[in-house]
C-alpha positions as CSV (number, residue, x, y, z in Angstrom):
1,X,200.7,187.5,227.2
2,X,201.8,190.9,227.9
3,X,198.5,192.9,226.7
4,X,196.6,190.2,228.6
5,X,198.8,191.3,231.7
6,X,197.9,195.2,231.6
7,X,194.5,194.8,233.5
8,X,195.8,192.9,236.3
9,X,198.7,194.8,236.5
10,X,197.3,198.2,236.3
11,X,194.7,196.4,239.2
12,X,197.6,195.6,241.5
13,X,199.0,199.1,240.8
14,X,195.9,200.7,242.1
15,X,195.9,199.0,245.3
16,X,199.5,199.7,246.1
17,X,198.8,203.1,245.7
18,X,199.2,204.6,249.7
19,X,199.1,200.8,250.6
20,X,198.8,199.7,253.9
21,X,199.1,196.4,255.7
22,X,197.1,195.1,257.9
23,X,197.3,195.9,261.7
24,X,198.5,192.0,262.1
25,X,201.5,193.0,259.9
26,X,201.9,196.4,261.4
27,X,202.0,195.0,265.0
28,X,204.5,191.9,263.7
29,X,207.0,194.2,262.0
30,X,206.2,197.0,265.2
31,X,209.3,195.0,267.1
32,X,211.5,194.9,264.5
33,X,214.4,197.8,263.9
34,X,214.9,198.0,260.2
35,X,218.5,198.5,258.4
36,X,218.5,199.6,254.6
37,X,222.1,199.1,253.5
38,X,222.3,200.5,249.8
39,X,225.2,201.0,247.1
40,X,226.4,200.5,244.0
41,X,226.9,197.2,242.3
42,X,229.4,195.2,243.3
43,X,230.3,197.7,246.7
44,X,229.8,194.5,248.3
45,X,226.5,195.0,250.5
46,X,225.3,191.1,250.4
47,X,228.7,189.4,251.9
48,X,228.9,192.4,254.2
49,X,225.2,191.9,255.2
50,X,226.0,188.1,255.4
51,X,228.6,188.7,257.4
52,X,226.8,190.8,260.2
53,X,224.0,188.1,259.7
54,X,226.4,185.1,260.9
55,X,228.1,187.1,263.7
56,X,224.9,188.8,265.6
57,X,221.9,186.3,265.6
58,X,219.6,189.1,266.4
59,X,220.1,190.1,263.0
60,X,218.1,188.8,260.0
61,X,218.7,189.6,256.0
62,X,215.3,190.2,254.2
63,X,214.7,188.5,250.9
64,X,211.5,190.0,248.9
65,X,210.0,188.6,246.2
66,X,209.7,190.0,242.2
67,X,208.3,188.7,239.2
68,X,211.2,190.3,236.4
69,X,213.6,188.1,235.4
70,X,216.5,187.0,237.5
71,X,219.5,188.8,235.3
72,X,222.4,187.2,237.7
73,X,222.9,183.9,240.1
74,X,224.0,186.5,242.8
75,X,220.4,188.1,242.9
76,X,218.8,185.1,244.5
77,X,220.6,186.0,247.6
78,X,218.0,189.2,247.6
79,X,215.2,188.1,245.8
80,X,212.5,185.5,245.4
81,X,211.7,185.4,241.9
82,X,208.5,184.6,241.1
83,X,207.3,184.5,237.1
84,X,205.6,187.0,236.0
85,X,201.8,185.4,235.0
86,X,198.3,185.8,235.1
87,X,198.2,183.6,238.3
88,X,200.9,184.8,240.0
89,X,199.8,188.4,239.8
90,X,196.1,187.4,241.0
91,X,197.9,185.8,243.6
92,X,199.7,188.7,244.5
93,X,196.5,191.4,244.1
94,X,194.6,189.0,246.8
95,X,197.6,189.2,249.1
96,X,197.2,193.0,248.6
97,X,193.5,192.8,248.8
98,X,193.8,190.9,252.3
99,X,196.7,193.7,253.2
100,X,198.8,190.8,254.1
101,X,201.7,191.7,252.6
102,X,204.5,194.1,254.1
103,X,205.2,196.4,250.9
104,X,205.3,196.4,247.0
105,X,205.2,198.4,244.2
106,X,204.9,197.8,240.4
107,X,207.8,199.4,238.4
108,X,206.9,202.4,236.7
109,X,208.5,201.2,233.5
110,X,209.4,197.6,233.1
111,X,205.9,196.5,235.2
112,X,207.1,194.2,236.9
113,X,206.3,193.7,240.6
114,X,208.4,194.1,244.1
115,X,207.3,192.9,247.6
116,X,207.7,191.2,250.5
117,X,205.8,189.5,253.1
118,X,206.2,188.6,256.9
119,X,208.0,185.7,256.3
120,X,210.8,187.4,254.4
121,X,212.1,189.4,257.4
122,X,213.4,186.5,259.6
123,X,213.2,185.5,262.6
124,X,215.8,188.1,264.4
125,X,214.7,191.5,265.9
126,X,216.6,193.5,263.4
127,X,216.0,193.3,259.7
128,X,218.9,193.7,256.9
129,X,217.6,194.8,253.6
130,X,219.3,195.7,250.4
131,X,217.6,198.3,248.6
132,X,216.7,200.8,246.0
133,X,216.7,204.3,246.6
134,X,213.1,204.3,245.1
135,X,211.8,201.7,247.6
136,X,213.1,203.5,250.6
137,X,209.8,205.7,250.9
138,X,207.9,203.1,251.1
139,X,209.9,201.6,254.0
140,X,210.3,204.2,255.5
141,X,206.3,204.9,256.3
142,X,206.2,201.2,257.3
143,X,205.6,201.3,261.5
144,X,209.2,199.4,262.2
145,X,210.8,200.2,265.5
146,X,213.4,202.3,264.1
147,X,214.8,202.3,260.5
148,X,218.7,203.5,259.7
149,X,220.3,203.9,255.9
150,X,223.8,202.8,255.4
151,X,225.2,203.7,252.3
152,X,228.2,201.2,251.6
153,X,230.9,202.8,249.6
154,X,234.6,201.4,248.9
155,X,237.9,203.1,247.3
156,X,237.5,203.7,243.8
157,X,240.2,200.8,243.1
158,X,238.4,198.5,245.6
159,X,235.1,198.9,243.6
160,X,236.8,198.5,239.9
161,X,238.5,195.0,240.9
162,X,235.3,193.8,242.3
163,X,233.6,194.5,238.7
164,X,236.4,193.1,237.0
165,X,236.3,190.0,239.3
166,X,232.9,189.2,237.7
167,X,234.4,188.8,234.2
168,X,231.8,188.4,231.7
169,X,228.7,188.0,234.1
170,X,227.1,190.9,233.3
171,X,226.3,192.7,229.1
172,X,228.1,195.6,227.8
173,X,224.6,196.7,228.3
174,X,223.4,195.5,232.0
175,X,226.8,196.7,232.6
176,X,226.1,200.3,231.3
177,X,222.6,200.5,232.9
178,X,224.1,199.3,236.5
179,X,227.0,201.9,236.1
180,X,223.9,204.5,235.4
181,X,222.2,203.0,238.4
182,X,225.1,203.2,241.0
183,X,226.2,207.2,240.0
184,X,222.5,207.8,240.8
185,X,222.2,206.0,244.1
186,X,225.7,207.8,245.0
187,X,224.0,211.2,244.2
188,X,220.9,210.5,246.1
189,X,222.7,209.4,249.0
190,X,225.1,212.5,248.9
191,X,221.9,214.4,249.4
192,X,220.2,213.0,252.2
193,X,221.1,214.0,255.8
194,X,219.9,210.8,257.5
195,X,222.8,208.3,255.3
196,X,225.1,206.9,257.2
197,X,228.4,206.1,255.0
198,X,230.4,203.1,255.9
199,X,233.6,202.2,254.1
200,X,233.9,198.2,253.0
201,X,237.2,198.6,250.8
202,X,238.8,196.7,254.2
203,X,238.7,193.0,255.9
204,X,235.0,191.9,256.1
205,X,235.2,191.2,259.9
206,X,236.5,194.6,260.5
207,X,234.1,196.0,258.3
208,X,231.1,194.1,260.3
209,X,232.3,195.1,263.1
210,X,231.8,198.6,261.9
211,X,228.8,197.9,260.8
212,X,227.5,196.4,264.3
213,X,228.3,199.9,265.9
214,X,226.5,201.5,263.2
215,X,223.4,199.4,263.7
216,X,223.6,199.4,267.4
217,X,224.0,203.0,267.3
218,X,227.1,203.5,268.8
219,X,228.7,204.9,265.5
220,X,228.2,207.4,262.6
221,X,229.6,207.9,259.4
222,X,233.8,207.8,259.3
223,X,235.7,210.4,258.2
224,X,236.9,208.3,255.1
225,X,234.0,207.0,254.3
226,X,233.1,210.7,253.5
227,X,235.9,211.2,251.3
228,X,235.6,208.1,249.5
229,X,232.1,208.8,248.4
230,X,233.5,211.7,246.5
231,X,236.2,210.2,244.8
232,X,233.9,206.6,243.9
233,X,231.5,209.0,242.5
234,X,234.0,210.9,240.6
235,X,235.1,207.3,239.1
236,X,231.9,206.0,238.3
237,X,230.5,209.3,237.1
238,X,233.8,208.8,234.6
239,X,232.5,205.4,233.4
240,X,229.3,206.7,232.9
241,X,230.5,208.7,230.5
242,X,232.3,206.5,228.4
């Protein structure tokens, strides 16, 4: 199945390349503000995002689709999953032919394919979206109102007893690739000027509430949310290690 995959894939790869949507989608996601909140795992971003969803209805979490395997129940909160065959990926390359979706990409490595259409940005004027470092190009060159980065961050002993919370949910080895993956979101984060570092190691309405200035633009990164970064990425830098 998977050598039968390679054309269409490599097909679909081509026309994501400097992809475009249409000016139906450009002038549909034109009113919307965009808000990427990013982190490492378990930092917290979905209940946080949840949160802000429930208290300001202008506000709308974004769920894309993929066809890789789901690895956790918590990912469905993010992500469609869609499998990864024949059909489905000619599905997808029409979609892309007929520019009608928002964004995608196929994964450098694995293959598998990330996207999102209209549909998946709600119905509020603002757009919450948990993301990947490598996806926030792409956004980024998308014609949204105005986009914003928040890079959600936690003491280091806030983070460790939300991993350890999860118990056995994830391998010794998902859990080595996801502490690789969240020492290099920190570092990317640390060296972009346009982050905006909010601290969630709090209460959750408090937190929201932070995270309602931040959005509205009433509020930049705080002063411990600065030093925490350091000291989380010090932590996880540690476990990366081991």
């Amino acid at each position: 199945m998977k050598n039968r995959l390679n054309q269409p894939i490599e097909q679909l790869d081509r026309l994501l390349q400097g992809y475009k949507p249409s000016e139906r989608v450009c002038s549909e996601i034109g009113h919307k503000s965009i808000v990427m909140f990013s982190g490492p795992f378990a930092i917290g971003k979905t209940s946080l995002m949840q949160s802000i969803e429930s208290v300001d209805g202008n506000c709308s979490r974004t769920k894309g689709f993929t066809t890789r395997p789901c690895r956790d129940v918590s990912e469905q909160e993010n992500y469609r999953f869609v499998p990864h065959t024949e059909q489905n990926i000619q599905m997808i390359i029409e979609k892309a032919t007929k520019r009608e979706l928002v964004q995608g990409m196929v994964h450098p490595t694995t293959r598998f394919v990330y996207g999102s259409e209209l549909p998946d940005y709600g119905d509020g004027s603002i757009a919450l979206l948990d993301v990947v470092p490598k996806a926030v190009k792409s956004m980024k060159r998308l014609p949204f109102k105005d986009s914003r980065i928040i890079e959600v961050v936690a003491s280091p002993d806030t983070w460790y007893s939300r991993v350890a919370s999860r118990g056995n949910q994830h391998s010794e080895s998902d859990r080595h690739a996801r502490i690789k993956e969240a020492k290099t979101n920190l570092e990317w984060a640390l060296g972009r000027d346009d982050v905006i570092w909010i601290d969630n190691s709090g209460d959750i309405d408090d937190v929201t509430d932070v995270a309602l200035e931040v959005i509205g633009g009433r509020a930049m990164s705080s002063d411990k949310a600065r030093l925490l970064r350091e000291r989380l990425l010090k932590q996880i830098s540690m476990l990366h290690v081991e």
